[in-house]
N, C-alpha and C positions, 0 to 999 in steps of 0.2 A: 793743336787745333786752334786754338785761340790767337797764334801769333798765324795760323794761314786767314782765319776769318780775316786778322788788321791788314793782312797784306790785299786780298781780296778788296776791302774795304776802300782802302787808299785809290787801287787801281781805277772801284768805280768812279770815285769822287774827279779821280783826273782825267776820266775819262768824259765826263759830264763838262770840265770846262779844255775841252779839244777845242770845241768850235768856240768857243771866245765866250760861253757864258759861265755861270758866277762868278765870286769875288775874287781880286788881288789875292794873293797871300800873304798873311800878315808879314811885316816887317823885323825879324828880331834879333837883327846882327845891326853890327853901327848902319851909320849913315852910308849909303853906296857914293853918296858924293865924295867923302873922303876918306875912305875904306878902302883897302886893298882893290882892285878891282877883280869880279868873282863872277862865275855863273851861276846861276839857281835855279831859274825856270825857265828856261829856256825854248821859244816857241819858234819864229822864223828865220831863216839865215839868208843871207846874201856877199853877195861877193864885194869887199872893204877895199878903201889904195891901201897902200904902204904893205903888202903883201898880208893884210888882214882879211879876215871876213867877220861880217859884224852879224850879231845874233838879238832880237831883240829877248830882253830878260821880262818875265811877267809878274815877278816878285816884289824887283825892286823897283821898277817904271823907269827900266834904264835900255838902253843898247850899248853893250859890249862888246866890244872889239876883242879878236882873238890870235895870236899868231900863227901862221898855216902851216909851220915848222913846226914849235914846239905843243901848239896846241894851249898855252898859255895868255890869259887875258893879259891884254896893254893896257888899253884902257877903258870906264866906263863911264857912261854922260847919264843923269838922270834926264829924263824931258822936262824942259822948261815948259811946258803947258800942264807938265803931271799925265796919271793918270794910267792906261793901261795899255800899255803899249802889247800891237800882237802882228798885223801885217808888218813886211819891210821888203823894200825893196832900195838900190843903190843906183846912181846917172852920176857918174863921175864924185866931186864933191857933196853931192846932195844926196840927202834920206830922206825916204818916204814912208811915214810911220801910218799903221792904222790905228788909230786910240779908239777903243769900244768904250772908254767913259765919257771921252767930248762929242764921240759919234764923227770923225772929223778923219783924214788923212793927212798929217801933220808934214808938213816939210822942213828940215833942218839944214843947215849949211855946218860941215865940220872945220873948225874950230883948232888950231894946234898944230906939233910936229908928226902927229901918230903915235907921240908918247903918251907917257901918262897924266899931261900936261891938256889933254887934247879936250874938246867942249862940242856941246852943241848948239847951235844958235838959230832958233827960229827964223824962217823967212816968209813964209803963209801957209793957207789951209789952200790944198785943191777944191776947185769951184769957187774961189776967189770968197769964201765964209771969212765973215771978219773974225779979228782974235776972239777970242774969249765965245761966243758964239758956238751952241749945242751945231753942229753938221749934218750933215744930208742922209749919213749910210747909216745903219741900223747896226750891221757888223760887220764891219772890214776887215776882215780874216782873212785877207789874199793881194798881193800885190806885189806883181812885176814890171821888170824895167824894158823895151826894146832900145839902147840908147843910140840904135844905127837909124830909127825911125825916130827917135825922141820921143818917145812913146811914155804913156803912165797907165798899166791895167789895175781896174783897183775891182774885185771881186766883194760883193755886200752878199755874206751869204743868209742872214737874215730874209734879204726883200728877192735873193734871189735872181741879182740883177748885178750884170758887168758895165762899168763906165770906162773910158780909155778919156784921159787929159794929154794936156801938154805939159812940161816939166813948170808952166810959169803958174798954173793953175787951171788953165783955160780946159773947159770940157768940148770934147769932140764931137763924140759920140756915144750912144750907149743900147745896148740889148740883153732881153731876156734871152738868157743860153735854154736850147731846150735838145731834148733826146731825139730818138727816131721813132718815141709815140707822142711827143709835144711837150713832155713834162719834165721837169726836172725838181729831186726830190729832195737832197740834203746839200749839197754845196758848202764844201771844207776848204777846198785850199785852190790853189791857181799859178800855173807858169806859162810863160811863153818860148817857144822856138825863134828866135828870130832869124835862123838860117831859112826855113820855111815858112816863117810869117803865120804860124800857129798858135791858137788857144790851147792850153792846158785844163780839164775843168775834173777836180777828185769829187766825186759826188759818192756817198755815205750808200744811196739806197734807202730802201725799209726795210731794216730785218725783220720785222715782225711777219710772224707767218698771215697765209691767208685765214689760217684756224685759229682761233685763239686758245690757246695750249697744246697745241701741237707741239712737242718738241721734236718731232724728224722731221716737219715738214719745210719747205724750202723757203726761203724767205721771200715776201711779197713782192720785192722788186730788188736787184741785186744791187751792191756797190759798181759804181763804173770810174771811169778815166773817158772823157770827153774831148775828143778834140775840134776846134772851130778852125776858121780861117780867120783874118782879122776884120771882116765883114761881119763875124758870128753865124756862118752856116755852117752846118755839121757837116765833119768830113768823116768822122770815122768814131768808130765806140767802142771797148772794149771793157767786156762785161766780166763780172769776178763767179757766174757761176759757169762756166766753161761753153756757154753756146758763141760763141765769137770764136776760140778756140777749145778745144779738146782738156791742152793745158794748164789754162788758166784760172783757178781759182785764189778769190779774194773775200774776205767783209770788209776790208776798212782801207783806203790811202790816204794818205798825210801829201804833205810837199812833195815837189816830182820837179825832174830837169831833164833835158832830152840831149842827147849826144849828137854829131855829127853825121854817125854812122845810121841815124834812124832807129836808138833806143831809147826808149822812156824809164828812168829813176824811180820809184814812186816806195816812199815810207810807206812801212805796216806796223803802224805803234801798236798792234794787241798783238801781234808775230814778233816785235822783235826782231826785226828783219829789214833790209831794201830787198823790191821787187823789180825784178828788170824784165820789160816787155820788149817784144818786136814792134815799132809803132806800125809796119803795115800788114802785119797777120795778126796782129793781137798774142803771140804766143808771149808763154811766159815763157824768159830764156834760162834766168837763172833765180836765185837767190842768195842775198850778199849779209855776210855779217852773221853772228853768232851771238844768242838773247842772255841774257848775265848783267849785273848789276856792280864788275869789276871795270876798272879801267879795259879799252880796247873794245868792248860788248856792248850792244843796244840793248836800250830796256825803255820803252816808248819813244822813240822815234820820232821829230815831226815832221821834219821837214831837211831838205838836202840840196847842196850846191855843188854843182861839177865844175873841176878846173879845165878846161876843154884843153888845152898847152900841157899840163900834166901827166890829165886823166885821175887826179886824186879825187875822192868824190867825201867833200866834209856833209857832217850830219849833226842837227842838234838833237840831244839826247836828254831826255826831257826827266827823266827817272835813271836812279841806279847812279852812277857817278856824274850826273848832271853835268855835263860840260861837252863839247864838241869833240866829236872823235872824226878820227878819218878812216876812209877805207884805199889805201893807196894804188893808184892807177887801176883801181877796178872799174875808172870810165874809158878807161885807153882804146886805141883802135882797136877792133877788132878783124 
């Protein structure tokens, strides 16, 4: 009983900082600068050169690079700015970090051969915020690349509010995403289609019932998956308590990717799971991945990158063997 309370315990605590709030986690292995290079907490992924994908780590305020063969880190950069690194997104050589301690979307130029030799090296904040200087977004927990549009979505799920930049900093434009009754209520994560020029938007919901202590009653407003155009009009919704489809039920999405064929990705860090929808019925089609704390197994989930050329679809695994697994060509045509 006492080792399921800790396990319990733990889950809530990670679960409290999904969306980017409390502390770092303390430090207690060497220095990540000159330290093996390793995964630990693992929050956003995207797609790296050198046949990597880079994950940012919330541990050690690094992004680590991974290889999408062996699934072993090459290398790790702590951020020269510091701090907390939790958005990522990739535009060929350039990273686009969200730091929730500077408030800032950090931009990096990499640095090296893709070995372990490899760095990262500041080149500005988006919205042109001078160095050192506290930034504009409250919490940047979201952000994707279109790099056939040179695009930058950077998702502030604090204010509730999407900005689209240019890779140099320059801001575009910007909108509040809202539902099909106006509102939009927890805002966690964020991807783009850039075959159809789509918003990705995972929004939380309210679990909480309309009762307060009801435990059978349905939650206030469901989790959804939100899709915009790149104007920010709602095109489509699909809801995790099965009125969209029959199907589909959810509480939680993490990161999401959309395939070619018109399916949406979306992490279920309390399932242990990826969920694959139909993006134009909303059906659930399947469920990928099996919950376990072994190599191979998801055990909090956040976020996922599909190889479209592949179809391998990598996942950072935030709990349980903390490191990025793959699910191989589980994105393939179908």
């Amino acid at each position: 009983m006492r080792n399921m309370n800790r396990t319990a315990l733990r889950l809530a605590l990670a679960l409290l900082c999904l969306a980017g709030a409390g502390p770092v986690w303390s430090q207690t292995e060497s220095d990540p600068a000159t330290a093996v290079p390793q995964v630990q907490n693992p929050r956003r992924i995207a797609e790296g050169p050198n046949g990597q994908v880079l994950v940012t780590d919330r541990r050690y305020g690094t992004v680590v690079a991974v290889d999408r063969n062996s699934l072993e880190p090459v290398w790790s950069a702590p951020l020269p700015q510091e701090g907390a690194p939790f958005g990522l997104a990739v535009m060929k050589r350039l990273v686009f970090v969200g730091n929730t301690s500077t408030k800032n979307v950090e931009v990096y130029r990499i640095q090296g051969s893709g070995g372990p030799d490899t760095t990262l090296r500041f080149a500005h904040n988006l919205g042109k915020i001078p160095t050192g200087a506290i930034g504009p977004f409250e919490n940047p927990i979201g952000i994707a690349a279109d790099t056939n549009e040179k695009l930058v979505f950077v998702l502030d799920g604090a204010a509730k509010r999407i900005e689209v930049y240019k890779p140099n900093g320059s801001i575009q434009f910007g909108f509040e995403p809202r539902d099909s009754e106006g509102v939009l209520l927890s805002p966690v994560s964020l991807a783009v289609d850039e075959l159809r020029r789509e918003i990705l938007v995972g929004d939380y919901g309210n679990p909480a019932p309309y009762w307060a202590g009801c435990s059978f009653c349905a939650a206030a407003a469901p989790a959804r998956i939100l899709i915009y155009d790149y104007g920010g009009e709602l095109l489509f919704e699909i809801r995790g308590d099965g009125t969209t489809h029959w199907s589909t039920w959810f509480a939680r999405v993490q990161g999401m990717a959309a395939s070619t064929d018109g399916r949406i990705f979306a992490a279920d860090p309390l399932g242990g799971r990826i969920l694959v929808f139909d993006r134009y019925s909303g059906a659930l089609l399947e469920e990928l991945g099996t919950q376990g704390s072994e190599e191979g197994q998801l055990m909090l989930p956040l976020d996922v990158w599909l190889d479209r050329e592949t179809g391998d679809l990598f996942v950072s695994n935030n709990r349980g063997a903390r490191r990025v697994e793959v699910l191989r060509d589980a994105g393939g045509q179908q």
